[in-house]
N, C-alpha and C positions, 0 to 999 in steps of 0.2 A: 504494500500500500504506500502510495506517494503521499509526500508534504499536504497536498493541498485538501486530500482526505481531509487529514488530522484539524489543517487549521479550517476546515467549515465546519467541524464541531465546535470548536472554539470560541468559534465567532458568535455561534449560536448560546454556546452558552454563558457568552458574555451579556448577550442580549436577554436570558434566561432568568440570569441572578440581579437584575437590576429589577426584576419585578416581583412584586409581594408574590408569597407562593398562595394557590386554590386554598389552604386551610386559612391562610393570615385574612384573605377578603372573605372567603366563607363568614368565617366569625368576627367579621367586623357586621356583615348583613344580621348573624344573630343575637349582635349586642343593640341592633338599630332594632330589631324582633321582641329582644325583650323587654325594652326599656317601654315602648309600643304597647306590650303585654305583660305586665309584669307577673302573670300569673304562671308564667314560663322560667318565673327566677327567685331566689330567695332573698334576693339583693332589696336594699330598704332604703327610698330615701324618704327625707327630714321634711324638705322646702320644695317652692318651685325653683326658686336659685340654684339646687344642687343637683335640679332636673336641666335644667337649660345647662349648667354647667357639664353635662354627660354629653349632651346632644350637639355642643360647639367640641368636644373633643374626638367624636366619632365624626363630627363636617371636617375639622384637622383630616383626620386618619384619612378621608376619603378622597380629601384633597391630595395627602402623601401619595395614594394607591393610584389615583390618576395621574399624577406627574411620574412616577416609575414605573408606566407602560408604556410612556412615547412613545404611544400609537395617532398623535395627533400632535404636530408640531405647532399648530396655529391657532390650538385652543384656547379659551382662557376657562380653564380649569375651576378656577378659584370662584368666578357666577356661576358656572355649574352646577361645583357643591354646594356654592350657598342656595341655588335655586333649588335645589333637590328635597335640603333640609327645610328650606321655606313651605313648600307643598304636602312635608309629609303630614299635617293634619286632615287634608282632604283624603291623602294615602289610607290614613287611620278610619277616618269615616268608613272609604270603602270598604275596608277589613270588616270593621263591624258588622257591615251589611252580610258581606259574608257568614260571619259567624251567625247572626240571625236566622239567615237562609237554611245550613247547616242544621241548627239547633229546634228550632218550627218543622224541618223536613224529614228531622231522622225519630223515631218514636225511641230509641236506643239511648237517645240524646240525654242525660240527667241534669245539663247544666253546661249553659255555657263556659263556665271554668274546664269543664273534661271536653268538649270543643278543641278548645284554645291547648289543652295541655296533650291532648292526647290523639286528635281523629288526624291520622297522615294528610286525608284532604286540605284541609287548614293549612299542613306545614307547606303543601307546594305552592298552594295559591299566595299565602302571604311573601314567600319567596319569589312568584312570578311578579306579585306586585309591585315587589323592592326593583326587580330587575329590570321591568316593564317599564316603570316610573325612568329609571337610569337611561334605556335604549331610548326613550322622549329629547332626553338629552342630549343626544349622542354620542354616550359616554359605550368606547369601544371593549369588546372582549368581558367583563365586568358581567354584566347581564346576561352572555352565556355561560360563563362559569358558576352564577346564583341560579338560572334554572337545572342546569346540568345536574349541580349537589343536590338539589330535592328533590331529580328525576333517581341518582341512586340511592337514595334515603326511601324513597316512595314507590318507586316504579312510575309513578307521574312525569310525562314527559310534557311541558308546554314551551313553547318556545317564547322568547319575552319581547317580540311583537308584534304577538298576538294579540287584539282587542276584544277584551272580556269586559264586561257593564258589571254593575254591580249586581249583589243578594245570586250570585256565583253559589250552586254548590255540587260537589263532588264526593258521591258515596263509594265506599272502600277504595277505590281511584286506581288500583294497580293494572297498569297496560293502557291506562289512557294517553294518547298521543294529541296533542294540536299544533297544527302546523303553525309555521310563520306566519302567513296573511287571513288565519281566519280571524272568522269576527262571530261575537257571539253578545246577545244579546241579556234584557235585564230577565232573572228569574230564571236560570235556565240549570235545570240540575242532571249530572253525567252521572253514568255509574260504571263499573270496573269494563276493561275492555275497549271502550269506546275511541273510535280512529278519526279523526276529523281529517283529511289529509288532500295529496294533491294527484290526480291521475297521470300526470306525467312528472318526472324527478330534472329533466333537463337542464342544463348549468344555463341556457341562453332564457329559460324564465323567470331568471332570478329575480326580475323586476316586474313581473306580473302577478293579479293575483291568482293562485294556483289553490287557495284550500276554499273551505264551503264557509256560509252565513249562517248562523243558527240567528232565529229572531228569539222575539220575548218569550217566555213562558213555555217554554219545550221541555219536556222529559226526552232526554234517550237511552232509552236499555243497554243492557251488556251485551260487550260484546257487536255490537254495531259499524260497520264502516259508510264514513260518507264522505266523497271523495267529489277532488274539481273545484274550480273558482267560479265557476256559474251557479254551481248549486246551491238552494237559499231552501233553508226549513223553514216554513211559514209558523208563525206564532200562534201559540195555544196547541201545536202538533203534540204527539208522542209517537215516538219511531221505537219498535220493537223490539227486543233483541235479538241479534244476528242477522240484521237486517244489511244489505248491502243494495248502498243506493248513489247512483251518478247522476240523477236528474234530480229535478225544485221539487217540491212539494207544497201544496195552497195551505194556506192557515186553517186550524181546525182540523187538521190531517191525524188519521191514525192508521203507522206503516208497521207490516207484522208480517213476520217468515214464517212460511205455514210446512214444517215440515212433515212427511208420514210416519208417523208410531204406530208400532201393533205392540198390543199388549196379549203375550200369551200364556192364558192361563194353566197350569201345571196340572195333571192329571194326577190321582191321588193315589 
């Protein structure tokens, strides 16, 4: 192996170690998580002083994490972060909405504290949100590595620009996938399996939109794929389980795979 092998590792890992590693931003998203919810932490504060005092040293921190990816030489960084922290009360609202949605939709549900502390759902969304929030910005790489950590924590895979409305909810969540450009409306609750995705992968669509619309007020069963950037769920639907669908659907819609069962009875 020649020189030049050697030195394009190098190089690369020059450019490697000048950037916070996946766990240092992970948990800087789950100290912005808890502080958000503290019901996620055992940590106590006194004042509101010694809350703003938290929330200006995690705007620091993110400030740090965005100037040590110089993925953006012409940013300015520094309105960024403070725009980010500026908004997160709206962020907060949304959550809530969530947790709401969650907590009214699951009968399992005891309490929104076991919500917030325990239902995997929760842990991706609030992470999509964090990330989602950031991709607005566009703040680079950042918001694929907070959805990526809660797709392997969860099995929840969303991508974070995706546009999801608020009172979002997702039952058990593992294998849900949403692409990049879907859009999904308010009230709309997933459950395990479910693929919102795009019918062709082609690198020259990268700029179109390639996954489906869910409107207001949609259930969709397990197990579901619905694919394409034309395709729009109309509001107040429910689409069935295992249903595979590449065309719209009108609002009011109820879509259901009707497979053949025989049940045979056993001779005694």
């Amino acid at each position: 192996m020649n020189d030049e092998f050697y030195r394009q590792i190098l190089n690369k890992q020059q450019l490697a170690e000048a950037v916070p590693s996946n766990k240092e931003i992970t948990a800087w998203a789950m100290q912005v998580i808890r502080l958000l919810f503290p019901e996620q932490s055992k940590k106590v504060f006194i004042s509101i002083g010694q809350l703003q005092d938290e929330f200006a040293k995690l705007e620091d921190e993110l400030l740090h994490i965005m100037n040590a990816t110089k993925a953006c030489v012409d940013c300015d960084n520094k309105n960024r972060a403070k725009g980010f922290f500026e908004q997160l009360p709206e962020l907060y609202r949304i959550l809530n909405t969530d947790i709401q949605a969650i907590f009214r939709g699951d009968p399992a549900a005891r309490s929104e504290f076991e919500v917030i502390r325990t239902y995997p759902g929760f842990f991706a969304i609030s992470f999509y949100r964090l990330a989602h929030s950031l991709w607005q910005f566009d703040v680079p790489l950042l918001p694929r590595i907070l959805t990526e950590y809660a797709h392997t924590k969860t099995g929840i895979d969303i991508h974070p620009a995706a546009d999801i409305d608020e009172y979002f909810y997702i039952d058990h969540g593992t294998g849900i996938v949403i692409g990049e450009t879907s859009r999904i409306g308010k009230n709309v609750k997933l459950y395990q399996g479910v693929t919102l995705g795009a019918l062709s992968v082609e690198k020259n669509m990268a700029d179109t939109k390639r996954h489906p619309t869910v409107e207001d007020d949609v259930v969709i069963y397990s197990g579901a794929t619905i694919l394409g950037g034309e395709t729009v769920i109309g509001h107040n639907s429910v689409i069935g389980g295992n249903v595979w669908l590449t065309k719209s659907v009108e609002p009011y819609s109820t879509v259901y795979h009707s497979p053949l069962i025989k049940v045979l009875k056993n001779s005694k």
